[in-house]
C-alpha positions in Angstrom: 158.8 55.3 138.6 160.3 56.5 141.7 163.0 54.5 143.2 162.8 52.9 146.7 166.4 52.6 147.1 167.6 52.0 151.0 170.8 51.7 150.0 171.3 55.6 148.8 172.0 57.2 152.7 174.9 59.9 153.1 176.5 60.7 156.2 177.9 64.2 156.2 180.0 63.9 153.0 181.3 60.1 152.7 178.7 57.7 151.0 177.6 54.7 152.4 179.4 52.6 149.9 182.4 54.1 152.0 181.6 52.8 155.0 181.3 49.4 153.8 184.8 49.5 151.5 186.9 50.2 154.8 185.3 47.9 156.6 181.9 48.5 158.9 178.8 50.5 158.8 178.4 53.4 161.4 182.2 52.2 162.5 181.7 49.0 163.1 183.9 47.0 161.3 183.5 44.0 158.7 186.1 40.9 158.4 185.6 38.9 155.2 183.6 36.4 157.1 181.2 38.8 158.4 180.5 40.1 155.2 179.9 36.8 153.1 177.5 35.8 156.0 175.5 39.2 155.5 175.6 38.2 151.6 174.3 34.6 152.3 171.4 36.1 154.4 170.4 38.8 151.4 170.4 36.3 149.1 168.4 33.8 151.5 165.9 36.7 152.1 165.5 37.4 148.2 165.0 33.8 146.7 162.0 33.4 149.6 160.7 36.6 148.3 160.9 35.3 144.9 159.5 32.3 145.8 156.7 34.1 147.6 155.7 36.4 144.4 155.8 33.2 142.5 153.3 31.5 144.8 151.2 34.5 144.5 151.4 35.0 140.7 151.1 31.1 139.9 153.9 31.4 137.6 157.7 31.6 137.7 158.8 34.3 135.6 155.1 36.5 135.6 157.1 39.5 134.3 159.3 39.0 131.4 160.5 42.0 129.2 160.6 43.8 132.9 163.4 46.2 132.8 165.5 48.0 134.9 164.3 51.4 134.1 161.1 50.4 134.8 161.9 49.6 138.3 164.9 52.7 139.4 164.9 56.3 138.8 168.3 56.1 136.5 169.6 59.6 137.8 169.0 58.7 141.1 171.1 55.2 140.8 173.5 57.5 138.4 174.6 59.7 141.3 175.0 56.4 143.3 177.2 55.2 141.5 179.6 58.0 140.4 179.8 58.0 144.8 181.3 54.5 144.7 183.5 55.0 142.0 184.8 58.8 143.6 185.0 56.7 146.8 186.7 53.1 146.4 188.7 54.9 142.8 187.8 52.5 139.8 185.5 52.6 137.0 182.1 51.8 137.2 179.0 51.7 134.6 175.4 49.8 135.1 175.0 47.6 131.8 172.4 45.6 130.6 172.8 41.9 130.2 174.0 42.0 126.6 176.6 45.1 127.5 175.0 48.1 126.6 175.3 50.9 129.2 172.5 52.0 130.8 174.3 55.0 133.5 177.2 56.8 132.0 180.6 56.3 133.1 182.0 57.2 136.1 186.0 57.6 136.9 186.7 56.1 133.5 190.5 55.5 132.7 191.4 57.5 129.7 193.0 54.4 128.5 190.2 52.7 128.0 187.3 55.9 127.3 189.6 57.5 124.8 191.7 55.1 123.5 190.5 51.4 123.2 186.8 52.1 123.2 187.6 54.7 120.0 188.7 51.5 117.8 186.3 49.5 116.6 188.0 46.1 117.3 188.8 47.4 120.7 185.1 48.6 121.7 183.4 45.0 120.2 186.0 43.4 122.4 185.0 46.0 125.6 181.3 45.1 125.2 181.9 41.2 125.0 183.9 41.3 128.3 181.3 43.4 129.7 178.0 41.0 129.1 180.5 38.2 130.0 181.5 39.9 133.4 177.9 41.0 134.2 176.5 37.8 133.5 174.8 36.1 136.2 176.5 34.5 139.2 174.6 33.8 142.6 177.8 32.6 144.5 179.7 35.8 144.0 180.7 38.8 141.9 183.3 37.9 138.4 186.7 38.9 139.2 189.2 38.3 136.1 191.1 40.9 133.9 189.8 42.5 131.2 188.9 40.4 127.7 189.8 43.8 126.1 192.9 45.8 127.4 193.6 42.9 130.2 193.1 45.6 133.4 191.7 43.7 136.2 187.6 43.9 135.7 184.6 43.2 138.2 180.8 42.7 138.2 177.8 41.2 139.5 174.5 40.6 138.4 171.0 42.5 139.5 167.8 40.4 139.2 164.4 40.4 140.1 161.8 37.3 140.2 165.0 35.1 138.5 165.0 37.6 135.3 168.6 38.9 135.1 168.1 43.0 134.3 171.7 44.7 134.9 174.8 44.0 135.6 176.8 46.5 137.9 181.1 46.4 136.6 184.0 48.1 138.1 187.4 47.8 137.5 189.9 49.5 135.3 193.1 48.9 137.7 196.6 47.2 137.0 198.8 45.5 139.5 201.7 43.1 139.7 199.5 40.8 137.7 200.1 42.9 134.7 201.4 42.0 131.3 202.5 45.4 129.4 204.6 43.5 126.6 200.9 41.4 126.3 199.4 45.3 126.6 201.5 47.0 124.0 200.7 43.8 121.9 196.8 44.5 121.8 197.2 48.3 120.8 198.6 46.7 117.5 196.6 44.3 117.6 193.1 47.1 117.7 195.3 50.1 115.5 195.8 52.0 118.4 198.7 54.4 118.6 201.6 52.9 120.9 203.2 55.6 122.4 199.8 57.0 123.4 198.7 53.6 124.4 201.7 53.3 126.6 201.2 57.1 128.3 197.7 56.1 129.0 198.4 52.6 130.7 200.9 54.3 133.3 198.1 56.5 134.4 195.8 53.6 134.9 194.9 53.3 139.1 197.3 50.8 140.6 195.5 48.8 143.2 196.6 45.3 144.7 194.6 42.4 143.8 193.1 41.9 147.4 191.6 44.9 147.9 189.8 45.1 144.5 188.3 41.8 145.6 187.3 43.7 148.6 185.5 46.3 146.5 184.0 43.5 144.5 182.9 41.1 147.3 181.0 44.7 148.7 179.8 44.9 145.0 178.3 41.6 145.1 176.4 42.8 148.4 175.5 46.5 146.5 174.3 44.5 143.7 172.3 42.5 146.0 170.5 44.7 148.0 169.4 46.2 144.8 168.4 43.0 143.7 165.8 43.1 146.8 165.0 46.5 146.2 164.0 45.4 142.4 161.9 42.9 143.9 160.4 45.5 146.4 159.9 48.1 143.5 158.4 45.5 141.4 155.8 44.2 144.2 154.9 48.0 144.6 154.7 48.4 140.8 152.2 45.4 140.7 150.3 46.6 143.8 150.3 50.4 142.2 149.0 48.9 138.6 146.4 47.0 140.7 145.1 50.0 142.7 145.2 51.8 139.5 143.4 48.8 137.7 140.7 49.0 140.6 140.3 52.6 140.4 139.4 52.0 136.8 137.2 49.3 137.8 135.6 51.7 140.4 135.4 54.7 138.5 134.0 52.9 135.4 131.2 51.2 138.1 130.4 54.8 139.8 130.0 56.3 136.7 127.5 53.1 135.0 125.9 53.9 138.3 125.4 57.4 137.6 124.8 57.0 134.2 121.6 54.0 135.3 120.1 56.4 138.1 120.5 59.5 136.1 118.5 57.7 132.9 115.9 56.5 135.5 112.2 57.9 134.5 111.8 58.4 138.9 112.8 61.1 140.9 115.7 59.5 143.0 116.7 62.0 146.1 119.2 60.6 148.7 118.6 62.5 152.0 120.9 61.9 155.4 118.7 61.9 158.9 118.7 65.2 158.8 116.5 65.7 155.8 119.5 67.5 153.7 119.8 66.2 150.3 123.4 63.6 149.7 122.1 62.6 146.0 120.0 64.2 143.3 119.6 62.7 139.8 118.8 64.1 136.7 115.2 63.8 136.7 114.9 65.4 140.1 116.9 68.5 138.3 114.6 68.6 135.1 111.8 68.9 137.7 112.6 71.4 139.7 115.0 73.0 138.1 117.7 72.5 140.6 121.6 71.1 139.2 123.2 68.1 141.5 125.4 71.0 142.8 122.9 73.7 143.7 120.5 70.9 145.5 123.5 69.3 147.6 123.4 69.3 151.2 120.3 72.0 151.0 117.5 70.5 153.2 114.4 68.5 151.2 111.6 71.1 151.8 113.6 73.7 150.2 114.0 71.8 147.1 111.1 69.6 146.8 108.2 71.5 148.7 105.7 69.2 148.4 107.7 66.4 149.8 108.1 67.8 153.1 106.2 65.2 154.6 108.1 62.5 154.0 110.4 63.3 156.2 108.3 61.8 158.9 108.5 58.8 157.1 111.9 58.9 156.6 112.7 58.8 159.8 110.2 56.2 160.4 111.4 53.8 157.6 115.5 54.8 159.0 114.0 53.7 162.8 112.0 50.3 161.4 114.9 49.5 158.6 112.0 48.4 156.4 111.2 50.3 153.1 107.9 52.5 153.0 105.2 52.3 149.8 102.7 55.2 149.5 100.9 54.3 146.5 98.7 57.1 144.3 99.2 59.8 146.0 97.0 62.8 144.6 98.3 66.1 143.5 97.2 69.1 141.8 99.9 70.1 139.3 99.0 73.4 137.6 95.5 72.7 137.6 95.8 69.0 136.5 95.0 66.6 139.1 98.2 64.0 138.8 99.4 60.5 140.9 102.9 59.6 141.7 104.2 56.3 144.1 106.4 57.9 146.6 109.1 54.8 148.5 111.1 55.3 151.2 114.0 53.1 151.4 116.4 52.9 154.5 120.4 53.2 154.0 122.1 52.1 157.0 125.3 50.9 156.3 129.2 51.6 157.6 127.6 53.9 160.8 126.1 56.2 157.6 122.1 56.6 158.1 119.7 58.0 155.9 117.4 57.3 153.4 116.5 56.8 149.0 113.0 58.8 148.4 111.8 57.1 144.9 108.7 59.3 143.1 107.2 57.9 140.2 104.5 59.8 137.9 102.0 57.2 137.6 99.3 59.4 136.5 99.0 57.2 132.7 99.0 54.1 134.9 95.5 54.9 137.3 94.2 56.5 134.1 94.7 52.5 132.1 93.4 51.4 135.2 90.2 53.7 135.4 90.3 52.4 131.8 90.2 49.4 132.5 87.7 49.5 134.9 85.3 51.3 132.5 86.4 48.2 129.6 85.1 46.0 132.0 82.0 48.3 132.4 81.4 48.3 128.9 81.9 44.4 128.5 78.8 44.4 130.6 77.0 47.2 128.9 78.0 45.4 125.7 76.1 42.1 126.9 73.4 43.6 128.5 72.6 45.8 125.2 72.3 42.8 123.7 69.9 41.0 125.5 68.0 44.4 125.7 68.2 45.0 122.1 64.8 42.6 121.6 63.5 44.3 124.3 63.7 47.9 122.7 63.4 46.9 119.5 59.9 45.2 119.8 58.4 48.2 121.2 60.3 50.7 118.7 58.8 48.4 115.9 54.9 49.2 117.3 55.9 52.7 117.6 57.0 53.0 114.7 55.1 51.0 112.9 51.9 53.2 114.5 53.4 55.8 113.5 53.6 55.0 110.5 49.8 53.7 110.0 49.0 57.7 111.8 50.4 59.6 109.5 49.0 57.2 106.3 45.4 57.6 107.9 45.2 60.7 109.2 47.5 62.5 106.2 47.7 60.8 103.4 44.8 61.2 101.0 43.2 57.7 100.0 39.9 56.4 98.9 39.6 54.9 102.3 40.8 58.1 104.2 38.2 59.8 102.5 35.4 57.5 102.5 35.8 57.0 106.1 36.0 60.8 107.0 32.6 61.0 104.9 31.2 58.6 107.1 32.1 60.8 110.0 30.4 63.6 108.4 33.6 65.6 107.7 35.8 66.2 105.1 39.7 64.8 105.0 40.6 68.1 103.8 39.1 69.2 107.0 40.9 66.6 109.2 44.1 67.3 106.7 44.1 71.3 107.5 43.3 70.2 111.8 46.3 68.0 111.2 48.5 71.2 109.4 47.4 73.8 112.3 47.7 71.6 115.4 51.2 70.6 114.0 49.7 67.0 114.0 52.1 66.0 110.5 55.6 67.5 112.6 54.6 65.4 115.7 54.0 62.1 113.8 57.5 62.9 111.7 59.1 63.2 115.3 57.9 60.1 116.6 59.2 58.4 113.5 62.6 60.1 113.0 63.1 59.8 117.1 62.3 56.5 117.2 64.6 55.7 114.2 67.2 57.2 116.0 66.8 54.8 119.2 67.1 52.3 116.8 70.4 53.3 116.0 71.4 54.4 119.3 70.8 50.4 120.6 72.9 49.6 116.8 75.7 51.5 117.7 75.5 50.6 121.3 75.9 46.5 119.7 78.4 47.4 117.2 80.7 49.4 120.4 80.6 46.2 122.2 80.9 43.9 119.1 82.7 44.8 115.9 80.1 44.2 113.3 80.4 44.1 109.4 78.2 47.1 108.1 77.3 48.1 104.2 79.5 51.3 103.5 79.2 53.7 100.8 80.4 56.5 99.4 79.0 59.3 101.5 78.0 63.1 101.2 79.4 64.2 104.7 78.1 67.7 104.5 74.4 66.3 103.5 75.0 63.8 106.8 76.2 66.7 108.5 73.0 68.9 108.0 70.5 65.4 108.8 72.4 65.5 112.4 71.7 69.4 112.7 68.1 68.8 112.1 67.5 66.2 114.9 69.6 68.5 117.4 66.9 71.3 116.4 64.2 68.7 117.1 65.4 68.5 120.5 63.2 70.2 123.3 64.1 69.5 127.2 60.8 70.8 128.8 62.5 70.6 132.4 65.7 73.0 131.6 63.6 74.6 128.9 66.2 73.7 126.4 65.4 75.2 122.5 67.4 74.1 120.2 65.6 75.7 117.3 66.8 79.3 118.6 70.3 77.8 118.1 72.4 79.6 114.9 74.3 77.3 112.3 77.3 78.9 109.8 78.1 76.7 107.3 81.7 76.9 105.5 81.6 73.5 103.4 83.8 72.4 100.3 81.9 72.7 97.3 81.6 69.8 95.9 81.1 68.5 99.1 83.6 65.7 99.9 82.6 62.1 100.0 83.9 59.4 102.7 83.0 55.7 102.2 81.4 55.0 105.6 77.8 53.7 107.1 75.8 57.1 107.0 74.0 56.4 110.2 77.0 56.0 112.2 78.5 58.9 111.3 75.7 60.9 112.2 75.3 59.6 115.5 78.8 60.7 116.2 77.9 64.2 114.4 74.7 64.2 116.4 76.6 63.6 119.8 78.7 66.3 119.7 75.9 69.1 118.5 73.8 68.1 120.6 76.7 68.4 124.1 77.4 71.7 122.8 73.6 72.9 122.5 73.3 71.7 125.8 76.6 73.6 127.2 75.5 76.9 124.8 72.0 76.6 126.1 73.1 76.5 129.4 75.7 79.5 129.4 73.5 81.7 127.5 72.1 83.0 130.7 75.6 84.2 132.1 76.8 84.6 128.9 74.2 86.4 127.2 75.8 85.0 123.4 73.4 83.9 120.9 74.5 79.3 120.8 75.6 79.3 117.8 77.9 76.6 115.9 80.1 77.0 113.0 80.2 74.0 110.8 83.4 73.1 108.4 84.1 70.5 105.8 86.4 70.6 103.8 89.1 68.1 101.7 92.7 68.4 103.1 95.5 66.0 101.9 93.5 63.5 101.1 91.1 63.7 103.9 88.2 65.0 105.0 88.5 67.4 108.0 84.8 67.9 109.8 85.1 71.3 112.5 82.7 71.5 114.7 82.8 75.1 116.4 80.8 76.0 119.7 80.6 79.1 121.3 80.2 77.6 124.7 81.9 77.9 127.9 84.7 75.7 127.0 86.3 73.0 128.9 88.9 72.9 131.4 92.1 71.0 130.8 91.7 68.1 133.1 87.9 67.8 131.6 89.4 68.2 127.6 91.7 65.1 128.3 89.1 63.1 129.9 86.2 64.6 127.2 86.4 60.9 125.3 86.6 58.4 128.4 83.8 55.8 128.8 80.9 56.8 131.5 82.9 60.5 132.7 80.3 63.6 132.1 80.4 66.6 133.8 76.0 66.4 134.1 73.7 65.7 136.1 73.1 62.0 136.4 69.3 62.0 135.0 71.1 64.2 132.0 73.9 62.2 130.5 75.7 58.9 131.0 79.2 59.5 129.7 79.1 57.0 126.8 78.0 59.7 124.2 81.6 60.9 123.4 83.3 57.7 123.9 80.9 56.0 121.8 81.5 58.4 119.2 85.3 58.3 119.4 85.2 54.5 118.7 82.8 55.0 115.4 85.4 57.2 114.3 88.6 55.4 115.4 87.8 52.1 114.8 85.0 52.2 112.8 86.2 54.7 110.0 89.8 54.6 110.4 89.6 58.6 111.4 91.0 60.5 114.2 89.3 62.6 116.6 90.1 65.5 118.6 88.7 68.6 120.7 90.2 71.9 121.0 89.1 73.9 123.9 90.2 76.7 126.2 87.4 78.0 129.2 85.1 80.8 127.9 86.2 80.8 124.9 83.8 77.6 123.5 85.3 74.4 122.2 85.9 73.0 118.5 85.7 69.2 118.0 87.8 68.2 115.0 86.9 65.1 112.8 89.1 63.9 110.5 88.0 60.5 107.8 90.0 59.3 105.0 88.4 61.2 101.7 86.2 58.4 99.7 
């Protein structure tokens, strides 16, 4: 880290540590007294910064294992140091508390770089008086000779939060103090060579006793000011790690953010008062096609057309500071008529207006609700079929049952029959060929087989409402097929002169036919429903269209299943009319024509009923194919 070191200022070439050494700083000078006081003070200052940290951290030593390279730039307190030694001449080297060096030497005798440091005794010895001279000492620096070579020796501690990290030593110097018979003594004593020994000690620097105490009281002071600017580094250090830590914290929360508004199903635009965009998430891009960085700061109606009047709105919800809710708001999407929620919230914070525009596609919620609406619709369909259903049945049972007695009367040939048309004075074989030519036998079979049918129409109606346990067997689908087409050919609507005889049939059925376990009658009311829609449509169109109706019919095994086609050649359906095709009560007739239930009625039979799945393909003018699909018997 970078070192915040006010110690390290130079004034034209003499160092700072100069200035002190003879005496003042910027000239003025320093008597002993002056200078302890100025120590006193330092430390005074550090132990309340200590004690402040502490307060702060809630403990007393919150950053053990600190070091000092962790807090100084070691080049930059390198070049320092070599200064003070060049300037006050003795040796000087920054240790740790155990010894080992941390700078390089500077103004190292050769006595003691070359000589005693090279024996092994004599460097064990040089790195004990070392960690003993740096140890740590609050009422001054260590001023005593040498435990090694016996030169006079200095240090003084640096520390920061009480953790002892370096220890600053000087020395190297002989004086009157000196013992060279004790001297010349050691080199024997490590295996160094005398005579080299001897050469080497007269070159040591001689310096008198009171000034190196000098040098070391302004060591002490060095040593303390570093001490404080430890303490300062390591407050910065803490404050860095805890921007850095909040950055993190920040980043990490902007992008979770993101990450939440991106993965959001709603279109999320931030717009300022202006209407330019200031956010744009990833579903507004898949939308329109525009990235974050291409819809930036580009105004809303630009990007999002159909939203440009929201910005009236915006302004409005910005002006009020209350969020705005338009609720199902109708648009035409390619044809498709679609709803979306469009909110308006108000950002005004920190002087910075504008607004959050929220658009949701709720287009699968209104249609659950129409859905809803029509459930509830045929809840009461459901209970009022069944309080008709005695109603309708009581009269279908005398027309049928009349019927019945008609066509066993008039047709069959009996005893009675015959005795009573002698009576008359005719023949039955008369009254039997008057039947045949006035079409009298194909009336009476319509009466029955239509009123048969309305007595399935109000079954199916119960069992729609009411899941009901019905007898199913293995079925002939194609033969159930064909029974539907011949009631649709039945059909006659005198009013849109509707001829369902003229209608063509192409049959392309599985041979064997397929069978599918289901109630016969249910399946050809479905089959029924969707031939007869289509006749109607076919019938219709035939004027503009001039085509011959016509329906190709499929059945055929697939997979296990039994896929039913039904094929028009129709006008077809639009898309918004093929989605909605199987929706209770929604027709596309006239009211006195058709109800809407015919399609959804059928689409339960199949669903529920048979376990099947039903489906419609359709484009417009190009007729429509319902496809039926039952699990094979």
């Amino acid at each position: 880290m970078t070192t915040y070191f006010p110690c390290c200022y130079y004034y034209s070439s003499i160092p700072f540590f100069t200035c002190v050494l003879v005496g003042g700083y910027k000239g003025v000078p320093l008597d002993s007294k002056e200078l302890e006081n100025r120590i006193s003070e330092l430390r005074r200052e550090l132990s309340l910064a200590e004690a402040e940290l502490e307060s702060l951290t809630g403990s007393s030593a919150p950053h053990k294992g600190i070091s000092f390279s962790d807090l100084f730039e070691v080049d930059e307190i390198q070049a320092i140091q070599d200064a003070f030694a060049k300037a006050t001449g003795v040796a000087s080297i920054i240790t740790q508390p155990d010894g080992t060096p941390i700078t390089k030497p500077s103004n190292f005798s050769f006595l003691c770089e070359n000589i005693i440091r090279k024996t092994e005794k004599g460097f064990s010895n040089c790195m004990r008086s070392d960690a003993f001279l740096g140890q740590f000492n609050s009422r001054g620096p260590t001023i005593q000779p040498c435990l090694s070579s016996g030169l006079w020796d200095g240090g003084a501690s640096i520390s920061v939060d009480g953790q002892h990290i370096a220890s600053w030593l000087i020395g190297q110097i002989r004086n009157d103090y000196l013992d060279e018979e004790r001297m010349i003594s050691y080199a024997r004593e490590i295996g160094a060579d005398e005579t080299e020994f001897l050469r080497a000690l007269k070159q040591v620097t001689v310096m008198p006793l009171e000034q190196f105490k000098q040098i070391g009281q302004a060591l002490f002071l060095l040593a303390n000011l570093m001490s404080w600017t430890a303490y300062q580094n390591l407050q910065l250090e803490s404050h860095i790690q805890e921007l850095r830590t909040s950055h993190e914290e920040v980043s990490t929360l902007r992008n979770l953010l993101s990450n939440i508004i991106d993965s959001m199903p709603s279109i999320l635009v931030g717009v300022d008062t202006e209407g330019r965009v200031t956010h744009w998430n990833m579903r507004a891009a898949d939308i329109t096609g525009f990235t974050q960085e291409e819809a930036q700061g580009r105004l809303l109606v630009d990007v999002l057309p159909n939203m440009a009047d929201e910005m009236n709105r915006v302004t409005e919800a910005i002006t009020e500071r209350r969020p705005l809710v338009q609720e199902k708001v109708a648009e035409d999407v390619e044809g498709v008529l679609r709803y979306k929620d469009v909110s308006v919230y108000p950002l005004i914070a920190n002087g910075v207006q504008g607004a959050v525009l929220r658009v949701d596609d709720v287009t699968e919620r209104v249609r659950i609700e129409e859905m809803m609406i029509q459930s509830e619709k045929m809840l009461s369909v459901g209970g009022l079929a069944a309080g008709m259903a005695h109603e309708i049945n009581n009269p279908l049972a005398a027309i049928l049952g009349s019927a019945h007695l008609l066509r066993k009367r008039l047709l069959e040939e009996t005893k009675l029959n015959k005795r009573v048309a002698a009576d008359c004075g005719i023949t039955f074989d008369a009254v039997a060929e008057y039947a045949d030519k006035r079409d009298v036998r194909a009336m009476i079979e319509s009466i029955i087989t239509s009123g048969e049918r309305a007595g399935n129409v109000v079954t199916n109606m119960l069992g729609f409402s009411r899941m009901s346990d019905g007898c199913c067997r293995d079925e002939n689908v194609a033969e159930i097929l064909d029974n539907a087409v011949e009631l649709v050919k039945s059909g006659h609507d005198l009013k849109q002169s509707y001829n369902f005889k003229d209608i063509e049939f192409i049959r392309d059925y599985d041979d064997p036919p397929p069978l599918v376990n289901c109630e016969a009658s249910k399946l050809q009311q479905v089959f029924f429903n969707v031939l007869n829609n289509g006749a109607q449509a076919m019938t219709l169109a035939h004027k503009e269209t001039e085509r011959v109706p016509g329906f190709v019919l499929r059945c055929k095994a697939v997979d296990g299943r039994v896929r039913i086609e039904i094929e028009d050649n129709g006008p077809g359906m639009e898309e918004p009319v093929r989605h909605r095709v199987f929706e209770p009560f929604f027709t596309t007739k006239n009211a006195d024509v058709g109800t809407g239930l015919g399609m959804s009625v059928s689409y339960y039979i199949v669903t529920e009923g048979l376990g099947g799945t039903m489906a419609v393909e359709s484009q417009p003018g190009l007729g429509a194919t319902f496809i039926i699909e039952l699990p094979q018997a």
